[in-house]
C-alpha positions in Angstrom: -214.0 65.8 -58.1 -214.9 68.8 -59.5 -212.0 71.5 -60.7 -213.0 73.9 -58.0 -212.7 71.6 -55.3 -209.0 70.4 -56.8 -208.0 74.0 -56.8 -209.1 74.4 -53.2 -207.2 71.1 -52.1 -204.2 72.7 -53.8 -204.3 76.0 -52.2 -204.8 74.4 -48.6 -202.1 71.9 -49.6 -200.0 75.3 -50.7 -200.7 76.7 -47.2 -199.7 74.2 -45.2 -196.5 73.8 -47.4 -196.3 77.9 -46.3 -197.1 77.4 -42.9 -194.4 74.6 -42.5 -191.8 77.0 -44.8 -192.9 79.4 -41.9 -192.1 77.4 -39.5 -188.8 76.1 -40.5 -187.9 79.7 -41.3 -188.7 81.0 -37.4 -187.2 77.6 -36.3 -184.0 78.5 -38.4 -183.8 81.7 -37.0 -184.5 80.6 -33.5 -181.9 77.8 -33.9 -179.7 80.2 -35.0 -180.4 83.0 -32.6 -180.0 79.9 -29.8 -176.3 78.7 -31.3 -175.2 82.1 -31.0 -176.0 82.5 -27.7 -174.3 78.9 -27.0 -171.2 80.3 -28.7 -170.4 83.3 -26.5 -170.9 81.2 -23.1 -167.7 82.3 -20.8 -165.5 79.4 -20.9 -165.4 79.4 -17.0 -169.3 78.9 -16.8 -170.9 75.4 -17.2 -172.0 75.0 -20.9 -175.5 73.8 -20.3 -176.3 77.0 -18.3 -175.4 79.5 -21.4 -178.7 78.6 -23.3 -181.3 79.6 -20.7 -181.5 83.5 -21.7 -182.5 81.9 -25.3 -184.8 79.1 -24.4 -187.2 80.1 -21.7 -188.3 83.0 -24.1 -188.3 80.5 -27.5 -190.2 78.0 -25.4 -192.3 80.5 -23.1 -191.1 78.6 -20.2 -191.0 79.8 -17.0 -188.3 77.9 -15.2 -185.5 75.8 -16.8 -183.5 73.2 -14.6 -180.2 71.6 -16.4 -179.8 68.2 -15.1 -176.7 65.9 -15.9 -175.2 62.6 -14.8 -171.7 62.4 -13.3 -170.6 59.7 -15.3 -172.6 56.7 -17.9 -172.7 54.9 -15.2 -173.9 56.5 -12.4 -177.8 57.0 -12.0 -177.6 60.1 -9.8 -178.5 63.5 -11.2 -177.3 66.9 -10.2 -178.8 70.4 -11.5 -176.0 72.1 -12.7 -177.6 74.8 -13.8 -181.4 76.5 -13.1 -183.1 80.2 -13.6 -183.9 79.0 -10.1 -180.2 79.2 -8.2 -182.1 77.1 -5.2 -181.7 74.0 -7.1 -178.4 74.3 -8.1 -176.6 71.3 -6.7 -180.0 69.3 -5.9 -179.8 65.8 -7.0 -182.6 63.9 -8.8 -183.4 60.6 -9.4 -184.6 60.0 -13.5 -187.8 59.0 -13.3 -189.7 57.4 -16.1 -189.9 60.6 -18.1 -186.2 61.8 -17.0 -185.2 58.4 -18.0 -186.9 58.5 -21.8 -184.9 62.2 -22.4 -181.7 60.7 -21.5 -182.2 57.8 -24.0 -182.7 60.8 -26.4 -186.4 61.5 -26.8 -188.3 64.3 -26.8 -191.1 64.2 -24.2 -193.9 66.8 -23.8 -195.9 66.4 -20.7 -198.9 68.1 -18.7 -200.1 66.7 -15.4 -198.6 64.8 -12.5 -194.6 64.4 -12.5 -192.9 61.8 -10.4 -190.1 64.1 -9.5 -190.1 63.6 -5.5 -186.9 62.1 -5.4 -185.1 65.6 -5.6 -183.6 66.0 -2.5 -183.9 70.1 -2.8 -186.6 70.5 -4.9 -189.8 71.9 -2.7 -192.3 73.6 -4.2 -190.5 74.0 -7.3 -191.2 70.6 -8.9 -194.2 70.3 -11.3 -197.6 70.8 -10.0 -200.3 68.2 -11.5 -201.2 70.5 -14.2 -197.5 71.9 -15.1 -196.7 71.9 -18.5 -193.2 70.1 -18.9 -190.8 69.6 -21.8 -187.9 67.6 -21.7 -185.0 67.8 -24.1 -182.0 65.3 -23.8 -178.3 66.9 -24.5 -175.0 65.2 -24.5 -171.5 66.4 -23.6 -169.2 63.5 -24.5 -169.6 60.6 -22.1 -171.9 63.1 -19.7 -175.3 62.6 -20.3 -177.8 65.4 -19.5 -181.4 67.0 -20.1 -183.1 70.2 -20.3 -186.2 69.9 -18.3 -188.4 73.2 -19.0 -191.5 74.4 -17.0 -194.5 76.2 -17.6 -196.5 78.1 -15.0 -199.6 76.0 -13.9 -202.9 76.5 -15.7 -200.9 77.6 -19.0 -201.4 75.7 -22.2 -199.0 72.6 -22.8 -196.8 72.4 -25.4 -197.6 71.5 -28.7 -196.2 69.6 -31.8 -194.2 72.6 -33.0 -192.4 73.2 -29.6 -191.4 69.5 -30.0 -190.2 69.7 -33.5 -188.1 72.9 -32.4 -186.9 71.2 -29.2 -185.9 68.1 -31.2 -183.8 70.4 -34.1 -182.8 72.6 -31.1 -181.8 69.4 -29.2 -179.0 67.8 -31.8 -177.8 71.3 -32.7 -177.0 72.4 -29.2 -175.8 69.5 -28.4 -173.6 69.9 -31.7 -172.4 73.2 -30.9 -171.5 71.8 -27.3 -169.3 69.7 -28.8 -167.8 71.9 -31.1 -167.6 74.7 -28.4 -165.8 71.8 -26.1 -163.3 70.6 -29.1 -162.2 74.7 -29.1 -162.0 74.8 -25.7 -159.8 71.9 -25.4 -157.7 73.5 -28.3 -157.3 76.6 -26.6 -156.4 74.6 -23.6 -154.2 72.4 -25.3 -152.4 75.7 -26.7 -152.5 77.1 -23.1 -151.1 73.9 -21.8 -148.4 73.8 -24.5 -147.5 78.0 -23.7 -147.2 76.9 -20.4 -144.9 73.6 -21.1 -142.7 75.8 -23.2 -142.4 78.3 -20.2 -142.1 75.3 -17.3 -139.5 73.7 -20.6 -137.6 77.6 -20.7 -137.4 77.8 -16.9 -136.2 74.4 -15.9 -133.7 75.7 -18.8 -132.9 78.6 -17.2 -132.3 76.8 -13.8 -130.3 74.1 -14.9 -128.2 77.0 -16.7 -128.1 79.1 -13.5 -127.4 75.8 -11.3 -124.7 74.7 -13.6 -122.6 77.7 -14.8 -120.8 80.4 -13.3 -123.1 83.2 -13.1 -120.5 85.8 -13.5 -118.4 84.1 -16.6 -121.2 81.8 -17.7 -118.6 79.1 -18.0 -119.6 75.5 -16.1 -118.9 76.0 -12.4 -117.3 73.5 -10.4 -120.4 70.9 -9.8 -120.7 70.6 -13.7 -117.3 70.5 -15.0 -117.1 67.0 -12.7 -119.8 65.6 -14.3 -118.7 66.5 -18.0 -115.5 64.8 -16.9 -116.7 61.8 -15.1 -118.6 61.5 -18.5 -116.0 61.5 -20.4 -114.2 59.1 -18.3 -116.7 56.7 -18.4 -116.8 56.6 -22.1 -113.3 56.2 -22.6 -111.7 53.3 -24.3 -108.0 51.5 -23.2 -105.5 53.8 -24.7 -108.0 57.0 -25.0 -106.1 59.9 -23.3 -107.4 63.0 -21.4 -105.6 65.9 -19.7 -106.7 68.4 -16.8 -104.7 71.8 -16.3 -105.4 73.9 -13.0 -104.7 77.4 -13.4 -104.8 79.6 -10.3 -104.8 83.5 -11.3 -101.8 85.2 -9.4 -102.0 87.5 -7.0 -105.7 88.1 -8.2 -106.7 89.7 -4.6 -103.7 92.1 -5.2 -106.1 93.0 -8.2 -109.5 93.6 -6.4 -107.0 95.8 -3.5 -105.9 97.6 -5.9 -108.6 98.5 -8.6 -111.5 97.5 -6.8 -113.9 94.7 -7.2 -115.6 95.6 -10.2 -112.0 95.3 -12.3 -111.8 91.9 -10.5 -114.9 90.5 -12.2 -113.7 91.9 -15.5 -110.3 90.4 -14.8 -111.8 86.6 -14.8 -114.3 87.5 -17.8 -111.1 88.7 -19.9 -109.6 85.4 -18.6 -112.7 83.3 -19.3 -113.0 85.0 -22.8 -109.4 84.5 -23.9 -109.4 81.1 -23.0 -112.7 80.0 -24.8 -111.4 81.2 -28.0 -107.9 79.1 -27.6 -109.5 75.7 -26.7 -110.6 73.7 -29.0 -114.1 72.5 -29.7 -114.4 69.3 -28.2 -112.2 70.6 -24.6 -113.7 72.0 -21.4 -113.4 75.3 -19.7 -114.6 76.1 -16.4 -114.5 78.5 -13.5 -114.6 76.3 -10.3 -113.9 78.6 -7.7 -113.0 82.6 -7.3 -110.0 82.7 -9.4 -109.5 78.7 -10.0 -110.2 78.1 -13.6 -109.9 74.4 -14.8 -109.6 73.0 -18.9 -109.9 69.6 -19.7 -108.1 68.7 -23.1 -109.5 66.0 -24.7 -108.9 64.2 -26.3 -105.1 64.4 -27.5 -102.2 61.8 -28.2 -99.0 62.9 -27.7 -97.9 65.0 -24.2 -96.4 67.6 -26.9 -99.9 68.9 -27.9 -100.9 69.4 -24.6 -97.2 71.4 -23.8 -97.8 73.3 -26.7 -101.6 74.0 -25.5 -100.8 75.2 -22.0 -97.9 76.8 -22.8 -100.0 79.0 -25.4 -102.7 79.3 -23.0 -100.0 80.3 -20.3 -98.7 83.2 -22.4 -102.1 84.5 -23.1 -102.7 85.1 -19.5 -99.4 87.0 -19.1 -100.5 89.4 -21.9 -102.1 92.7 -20.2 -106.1 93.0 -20.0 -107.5 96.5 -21.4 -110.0 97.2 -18.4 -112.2 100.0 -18.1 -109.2 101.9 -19.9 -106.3 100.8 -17.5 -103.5 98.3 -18.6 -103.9 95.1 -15.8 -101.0 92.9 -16.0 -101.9 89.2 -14.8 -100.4 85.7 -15.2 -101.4 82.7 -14.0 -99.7 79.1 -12.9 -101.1 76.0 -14.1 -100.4 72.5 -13.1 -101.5 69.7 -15.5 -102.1 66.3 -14.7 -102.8 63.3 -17.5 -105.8 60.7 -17.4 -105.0 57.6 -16.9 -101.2 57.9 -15.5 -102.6 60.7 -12.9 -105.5 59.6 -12.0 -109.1 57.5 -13.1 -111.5 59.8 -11.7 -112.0 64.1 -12.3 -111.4 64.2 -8.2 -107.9 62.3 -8.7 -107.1 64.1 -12.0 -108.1 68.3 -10.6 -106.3 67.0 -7.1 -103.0 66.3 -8.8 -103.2 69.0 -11.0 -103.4 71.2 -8.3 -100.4 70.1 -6.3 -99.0 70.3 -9.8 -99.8 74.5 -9.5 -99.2 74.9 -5.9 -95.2 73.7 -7.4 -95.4 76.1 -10.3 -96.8 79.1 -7.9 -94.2 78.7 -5.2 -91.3 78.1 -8.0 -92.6 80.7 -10.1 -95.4 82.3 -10.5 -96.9 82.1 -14.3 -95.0 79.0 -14.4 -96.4 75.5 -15.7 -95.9 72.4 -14.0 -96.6 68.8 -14.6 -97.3 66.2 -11.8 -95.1 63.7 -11.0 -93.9 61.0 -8.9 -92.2 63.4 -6.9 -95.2 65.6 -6.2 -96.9 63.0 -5.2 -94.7 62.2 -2.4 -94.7 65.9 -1.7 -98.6 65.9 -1.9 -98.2 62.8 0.9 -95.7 64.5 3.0 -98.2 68.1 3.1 -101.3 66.3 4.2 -99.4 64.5 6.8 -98.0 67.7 7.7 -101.2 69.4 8.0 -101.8 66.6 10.2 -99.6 67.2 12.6 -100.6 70.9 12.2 -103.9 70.4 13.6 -103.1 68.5 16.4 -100.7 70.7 17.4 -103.1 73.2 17.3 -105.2 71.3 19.4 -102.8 70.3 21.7 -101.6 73.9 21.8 -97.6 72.8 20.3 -96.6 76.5 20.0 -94.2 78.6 21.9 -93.1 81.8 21.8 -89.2 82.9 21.5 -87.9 86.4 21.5 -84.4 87.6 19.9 -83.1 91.2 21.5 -83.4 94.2 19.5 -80.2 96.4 21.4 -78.6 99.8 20.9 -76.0 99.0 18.1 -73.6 102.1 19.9 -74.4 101.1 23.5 -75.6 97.4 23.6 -78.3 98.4 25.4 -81.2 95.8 24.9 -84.2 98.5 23.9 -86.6 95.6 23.1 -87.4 91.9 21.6 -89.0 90.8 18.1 -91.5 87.7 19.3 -90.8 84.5 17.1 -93.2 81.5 16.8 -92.0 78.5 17.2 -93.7 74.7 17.0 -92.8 72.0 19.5 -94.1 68.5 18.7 -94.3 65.9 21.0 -91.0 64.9 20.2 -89.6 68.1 21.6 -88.1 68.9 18.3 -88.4 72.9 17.3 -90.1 73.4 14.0 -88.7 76.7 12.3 -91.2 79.5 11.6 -90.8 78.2 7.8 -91.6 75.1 7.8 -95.4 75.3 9.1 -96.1 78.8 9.4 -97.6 79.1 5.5 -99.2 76.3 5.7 -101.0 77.1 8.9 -102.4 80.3 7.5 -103.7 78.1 4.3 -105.4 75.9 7.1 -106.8 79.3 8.8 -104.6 78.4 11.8 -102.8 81.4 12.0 -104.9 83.4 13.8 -105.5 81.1 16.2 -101.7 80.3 16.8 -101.0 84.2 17.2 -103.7 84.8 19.8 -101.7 82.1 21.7 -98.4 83.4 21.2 -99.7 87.0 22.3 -101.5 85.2 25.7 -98.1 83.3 26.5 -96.5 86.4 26.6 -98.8 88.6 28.6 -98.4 85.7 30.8 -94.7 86.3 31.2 -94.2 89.8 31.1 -93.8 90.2 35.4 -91.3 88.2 35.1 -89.2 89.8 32.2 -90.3 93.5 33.1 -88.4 92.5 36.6 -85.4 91.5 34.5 -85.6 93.6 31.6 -87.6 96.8 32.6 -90.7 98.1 31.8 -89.8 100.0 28.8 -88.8 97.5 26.8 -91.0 97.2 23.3 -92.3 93.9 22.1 -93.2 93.1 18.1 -95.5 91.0 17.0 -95.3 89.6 13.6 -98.8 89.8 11.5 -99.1 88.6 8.0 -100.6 90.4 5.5 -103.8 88.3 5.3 -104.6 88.5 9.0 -103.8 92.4 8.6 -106.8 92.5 6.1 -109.0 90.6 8.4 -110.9 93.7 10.3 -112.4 91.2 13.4 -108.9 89.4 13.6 -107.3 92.8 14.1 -110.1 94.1 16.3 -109.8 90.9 18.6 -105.8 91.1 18.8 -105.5 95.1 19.7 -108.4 94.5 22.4 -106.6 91.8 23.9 -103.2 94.3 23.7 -105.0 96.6 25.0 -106.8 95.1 27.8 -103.9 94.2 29.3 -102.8 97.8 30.4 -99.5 97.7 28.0 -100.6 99.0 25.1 -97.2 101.1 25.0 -95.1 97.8 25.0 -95.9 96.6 22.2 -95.6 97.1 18.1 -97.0 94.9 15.6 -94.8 94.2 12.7 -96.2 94.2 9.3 -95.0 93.8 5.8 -94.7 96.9 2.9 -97.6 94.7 1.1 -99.9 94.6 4.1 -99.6 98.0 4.9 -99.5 99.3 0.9 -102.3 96.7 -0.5 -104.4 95.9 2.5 -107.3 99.0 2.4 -109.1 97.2 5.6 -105.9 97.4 7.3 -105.5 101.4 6.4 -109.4 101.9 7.0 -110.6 99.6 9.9 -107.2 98.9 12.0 -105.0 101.8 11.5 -107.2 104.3 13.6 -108.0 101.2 16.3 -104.1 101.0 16.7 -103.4 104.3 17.1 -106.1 104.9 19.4 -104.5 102.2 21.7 -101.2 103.4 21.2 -99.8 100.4 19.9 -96.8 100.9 17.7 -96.3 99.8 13.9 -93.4 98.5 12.3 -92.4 98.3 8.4 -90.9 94.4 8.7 -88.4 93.2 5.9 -88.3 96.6 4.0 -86.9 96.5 0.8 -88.2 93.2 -0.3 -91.8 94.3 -1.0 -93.6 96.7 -3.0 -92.4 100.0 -1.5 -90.2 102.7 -2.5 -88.7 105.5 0.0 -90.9 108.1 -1.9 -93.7 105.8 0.1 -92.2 106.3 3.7 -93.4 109.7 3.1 -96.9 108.9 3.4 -96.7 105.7 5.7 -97.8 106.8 9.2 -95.0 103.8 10.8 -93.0 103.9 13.7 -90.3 101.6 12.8 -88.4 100.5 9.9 -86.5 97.3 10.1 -84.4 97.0 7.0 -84.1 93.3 5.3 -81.0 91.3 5.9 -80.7 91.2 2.6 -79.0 94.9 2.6 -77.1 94.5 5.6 -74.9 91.0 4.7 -71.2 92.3 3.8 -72.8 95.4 3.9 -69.0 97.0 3.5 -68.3 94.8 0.6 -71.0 96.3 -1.1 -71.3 99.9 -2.8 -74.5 100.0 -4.2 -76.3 98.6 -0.8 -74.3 101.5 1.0 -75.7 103.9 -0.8 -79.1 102.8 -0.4 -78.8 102.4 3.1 -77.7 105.7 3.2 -80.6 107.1 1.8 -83.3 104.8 4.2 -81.1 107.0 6.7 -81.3 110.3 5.9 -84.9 109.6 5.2 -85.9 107.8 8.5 -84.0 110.6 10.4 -86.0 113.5 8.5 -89.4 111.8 9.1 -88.4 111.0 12.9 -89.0 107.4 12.0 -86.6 104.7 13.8 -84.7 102.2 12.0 -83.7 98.8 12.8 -80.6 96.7 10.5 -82.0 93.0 10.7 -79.5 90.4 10.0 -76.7 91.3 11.6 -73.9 88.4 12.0 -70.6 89.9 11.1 -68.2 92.5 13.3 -67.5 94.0 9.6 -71.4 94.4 8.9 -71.2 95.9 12.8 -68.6 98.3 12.4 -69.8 99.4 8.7 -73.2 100.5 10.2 -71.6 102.4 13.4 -69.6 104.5 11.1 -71.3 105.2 8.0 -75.1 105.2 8.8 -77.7 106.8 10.8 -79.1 103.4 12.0 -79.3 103.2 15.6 -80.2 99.7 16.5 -80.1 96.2 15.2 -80.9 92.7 15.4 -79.1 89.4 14.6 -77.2 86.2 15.6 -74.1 88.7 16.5 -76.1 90.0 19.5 -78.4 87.6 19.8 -80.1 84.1 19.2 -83.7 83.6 19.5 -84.5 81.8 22.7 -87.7 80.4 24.8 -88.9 83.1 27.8 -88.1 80.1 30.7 -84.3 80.2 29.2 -84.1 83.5 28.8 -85.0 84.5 32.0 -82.6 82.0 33.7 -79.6 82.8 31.5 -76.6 83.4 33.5 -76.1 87.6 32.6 -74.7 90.0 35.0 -77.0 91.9 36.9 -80.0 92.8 34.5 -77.6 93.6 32.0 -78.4 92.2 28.3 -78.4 89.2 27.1 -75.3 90.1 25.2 -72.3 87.6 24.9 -69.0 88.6 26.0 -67.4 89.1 22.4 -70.3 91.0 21.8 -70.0 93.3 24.5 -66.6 93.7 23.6 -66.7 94.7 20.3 -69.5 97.4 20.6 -67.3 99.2 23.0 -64.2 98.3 20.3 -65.5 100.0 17.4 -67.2 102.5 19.8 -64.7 103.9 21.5 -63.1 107.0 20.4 -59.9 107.0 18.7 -56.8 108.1 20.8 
């Protein structure tokens, strides 16, 4: 071979080693331009349609159909993506050419296609002399193909389109992968924001559903199952102790200052007894002023005396609240695991009949349960008990005692007295049930009847007594601070056309304390003309300074002023003073208590007190009896003594 014709081998040899360098370089840049298209696909759109705006002008193709399989196994096709939205959701069968580009091969075709088995293909599947070029891609386990058209009559394609298809064919199915390993990063880191929120929230619930919202301390649903877990874990000999504490007088508190120092009442509390427990104890908040600490573990019943008792004088120390000085205290009954009780429900029970013994002893007292208690704890349910079936039974009566004239003996009314009758016919004193009916919310109930038992009788004892006489009613100071119990009770007064008859007797604390009563009833009473009375005055919260801005009809001053009232100096003078007082603001006063001719003639000569009640005049006594006691005319029930010694130590001196 001649040099020329080596030379000219060389060049052509050069050329073709250009033309391919050519090649590879617009096959680079086509790949490249191709993965960057794959890269910016949405992540909501399917990832074999993001190529199409790339390939059909790489490939000069005029319509591109992205076929994939379900699953490996299933033979079915579906386009999940076309130029052509008509076939979008067609299903194919893979015939013989389909079938080669799943297997991985590149296939380049022109002429008939056996594609008939599309179920929505029409006029869209290759004509005989269709160019077609099939590409297989892979998305994990699903298998899939690009299957790209040319317009009929058009050239097919040639051994360069392959090459590219084959390059383009591994790296987009490459960057699929990538792209899907990102995406399931980015939904993994979704997933796991979203985890840590659910996590936060199911937090926050448990928190919300377990503690006191206003104190954050465990509420009473969670403090039993701390407990119960400590119980279960505890050995023979392990010891544990619950103290109740009940804040006193708390709703005195929110009457007084207004809700708002309330709340920051128990978060003082709850704050000043976190920091005096120790680590290992329990604090909660398991009702509106109930607050509960389990002391665990301890030893000795000295630690836990020396505990409460710390934690008892920390509650009588004054709270700095919103600038005012709130005194508070709070009584606390403990009981002991095991002695007391095996379970939280025995232990908090005991405790609190262990309170309810420090409260009515002293209030801010501590008490431990006992034997004793228990018994007493027996004896109270059984009496509540009895309650409510006497309530059901309707047990109660109504008794009145004479209110007279102390200078003439004239009978000028009757206070109305409950009274219980079991089924034993023995009479159960006021005392004895009436406290624990109002804890049982009984009281209202009981009243109603007491009030329709003596509208029912009052025919009978205006014939005997008149129709001026007055008749009080006794109403605690919760029921005054019940707006619809007072609303119901002065309807019913009123209803019954007597209105003027009758006074309702309240305490200094219901009328002082109670701002429903002063907003809500006040005006209703008044409006009916039903009188008010100042009951037990002198034992309460008032001072005389207070009758001044009391709008009252009556005052009926405590027994405890008028026993050997002329024994007494100091009492004198004070009476004295309720005198002058009651006199200046036209407001009439009633001595209660009365038993003694020396307490009698005391009050007729040295005070301005014009009537009076008590066993000297009077003993309470059923209507029925009343009205068929044997009394002159329709004189008073006044004995004969009695009668004689008003008009003693009333008649004027010779």
């Amino acid at each position: 071979m001649s040099h020329a014709e080596e030379l000219r081998e060389t060049i052509v040899s050069m050329q073709r080693e250009l033309d391919m360098l050519r090649l590879e370089t617009t096959h680079s840049r086509t790949l490249l331009d191709a993965l960057d298209a794959l890269l910016v696909v949405s992540g909501e759109d399917d990832p074999f349609a993001g190529v199409f705006s790339v390939l059909l002008p790489i490939f000069d193709a005029a319509l591109a159909i992205a076929l994939a399989c379900p699953s490996d196994h299933d033979d079915t096709m579906e386009c999940v993506a076309s130029n052509d939205t008509g076939l979008i959701g067609s299903l194919w069968q893979p015939d013989a050419q389909l079938q080669k580009a799943l297997r991985g091969r590149i296939v380049a075709t022109l002429g008939s296609h056996d594609l008939g088995a599309c179920t929505a293909a029409g006029d869209l599947v290759p004509g005989e002399d269709q160019p077609a070029l099939y590409l297989p891609l892979t998305q994990h386990s699903r298998r899939g193909l690009l299957l790209l058209l040319r317009e009929s009559g058009k050239p097919g394609f040639d051994r360069s389109h392959v090459i590219l298809a084959r390059k383009f064919s591994l790296l987009a199915s490459h960057a699929l992968a990538a792209r899907d390993a990102h995406r399931r990063e980015i939904e993994s880191q979704r997933l796991k924001q979203l985890t840590d929120q659910l996590t936060d929230s199911q937090h926050a619930l448990a928190h919300r559903a377990n503690h006191d919202q206003l104190t954050g301390l465990p509420n009473r649903a969670h403090v039993q199952e701390l407990v119960e877990e400590r119980l279960a874990r505890k050995r023979p000999g392990e010891k544990l102790a619950l103290a109740f504490i009940d804040v006193d007088d708390f709703k005195r508190v929110n009457d007084i200052y207004g809700h708002d120092v309330g709340d920051a009442l128990l978060r003082g509390i709850a704050d000043r007894l976190s920091k005096q427990i120790r680590a290992n104890d329990i604090l909660g908040r398991i009702s509106g002023d109930e607050f509960v600490v389990i002391l665990d573990p301890f030893r000795e019943r000295s630690e836990i005396v020396s505990l409460v008792r710390r934690i008892s004088e920390l509650l009588h120390q004054p709270f700095d609240l919103d600038g005012m000085q709130v005194k508070g205290s709070g009584s606390i009954g403990v009981a002991l695991y095991p002695v007391h009780g095996r379970s939280y429900e025995a232990l908090r029970r005991n405790a609190d009949t262990a309170m309810y013994r420090a409260k009515t002893s002293a209030k801010g007292s501590v008490e431990f349960f006992n034997r004793a208690l228990g018994r007493s704890m027996s004896e109270r349910q059984c009496r509540e008990q009895q309650l409510r079936a006497a309530f059901a039974a309707r047990m109660f009566r109504c008794a009145l005692q004479a209110k007279v004239d102390i200078r003439s003996g004239r009978i000028i009314g009757f206070e109305t007295l409950l009274r219980w009758v079991d089924a034993q016919d023995v009479v159960h004193a006021p005392d004895t049930f009436l406290p624990i009916a109002s804890e049982l919310g009984l009281l209202d109930g009981i009243t109603l009847m007491q009030m329709e038992e003596l509208l029912s009788w009052l025919p009978q004892l205006d014939q005997r007594f008149g129709k001026d006489i007055v008749y009080s009613l006794n109403i605690s100071a919760i029921q005054a601070s019940h707006p619809g119990f007072m609303k119901t009770l002065i309807g019913r007064i009123a209803q019954s056309g007597r209105a003027r008859n009758f006074m309702l007797e309240l305490t200094e604390e219901s009328l002082i304390w109670a701002n429903t009563f002063q907003t809500d009833s006040l005006p209703l009473l008044r409006e009916a003309n039903i009188g008010i009375a100042i009951d037990d005055f002198g034992t309460g919260y008032s001072s005389l300074a207070m009758l001044t801005e009391l709008t009252v009809d009556e005052i009926k001053i405590d027994r405890s002023f008028i026993a050997c009232i002329q024994d007494r100096p100091h009492q004198q003078s004070i009476l004295r003073a309720i005198g002058s007082l009651g006199r200046a603001l036209g407001i009439d006063l009633v001595a209660e208590g009365i038993e003694t001719e020396n307490e009698l003639a005391w009050l007729l000569d040295n005070s301005g007190i014009g009537a009076g009640q008590g066993f000297l005049f009077h003993r309470p006594a059923f209507i029925p009896e009343l009205l068929e006691a044997d009394l002159p005319g329709n004189g008073p029930p006044l004995s004969a003594i009695t009668q004689s010694i008003i008009e003693r130590l009333t008649k004027p001196a010779a």
